[in-house]
N, C-alpha and C positions, 0 to 999 in steps of 0.2 A: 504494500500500500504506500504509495507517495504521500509524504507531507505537504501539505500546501506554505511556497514561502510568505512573504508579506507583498512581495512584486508579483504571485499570483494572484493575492488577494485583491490585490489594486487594480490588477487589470481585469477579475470577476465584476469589479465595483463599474467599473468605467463601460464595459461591456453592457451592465444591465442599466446605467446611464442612457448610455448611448442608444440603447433599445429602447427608450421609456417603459421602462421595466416590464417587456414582453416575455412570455413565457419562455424559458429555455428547458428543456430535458436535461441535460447535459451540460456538465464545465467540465474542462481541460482538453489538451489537444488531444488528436486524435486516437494514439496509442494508450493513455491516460483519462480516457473521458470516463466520468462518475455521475451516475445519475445523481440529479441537486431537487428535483422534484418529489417529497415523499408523500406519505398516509398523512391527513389533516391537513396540510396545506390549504390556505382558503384563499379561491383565483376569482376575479370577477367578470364577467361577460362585457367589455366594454361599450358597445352599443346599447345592452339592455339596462345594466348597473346589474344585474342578479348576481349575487353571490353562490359561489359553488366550494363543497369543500373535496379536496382529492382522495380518492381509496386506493387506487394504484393505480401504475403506470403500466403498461401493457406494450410491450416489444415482441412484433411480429417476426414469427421465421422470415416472413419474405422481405421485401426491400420497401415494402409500403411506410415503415416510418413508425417512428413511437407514438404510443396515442396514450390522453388521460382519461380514466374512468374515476369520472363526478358525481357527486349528490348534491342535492337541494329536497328540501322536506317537497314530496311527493314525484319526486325526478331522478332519475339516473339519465349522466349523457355519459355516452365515449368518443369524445375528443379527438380527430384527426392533427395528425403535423400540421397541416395546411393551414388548419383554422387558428394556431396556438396565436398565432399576432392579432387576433380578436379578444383575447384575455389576460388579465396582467396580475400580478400577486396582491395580495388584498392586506 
């Protein structure tokens, strides 16, 4: 397991800056990448304001991409890649 230094720290910080804190699956390069998204996490729908909170992240065998599976009292959604710049950490 890699430690994270303080200049990865700074460039995680600057990264989710820079994204106005859109969703990311993942920090670190590519041979080092850790999922950063866990269980309770609460992401919000930015068009709608609805808050959602995360149960897990789901990584397909194929190449389709990580997706998140959400709640909200009376809802479960599963979250395509595509869509993650629609939602931002709460």
């Amino acid at each position: 397991m890699k430690v994270l230094s303080s200049d990865d720290i700074i460039d995680l910080v600057k990264n989710m800056q820079k994204r106005n804190e859109n969703i990311d699956v993942f920090a670190g390069k590519e041979s080092d990448k850790k999922i950063i998204v866990k269980k309770g996490l609460k992401i919000r729908h930015k068009p709608s304001g609805l808050i959602y909170t995360v149960l897990k992240v789901v990584i397909p065998d194929d190449s389709s991409g990580p997706k998140i599976l959400c709640r909200r009292p009376g809802k479960e959604l599963l979250i395509p890649n595509s869509e993650f710049k629609n939602y931002e950490r709460q």
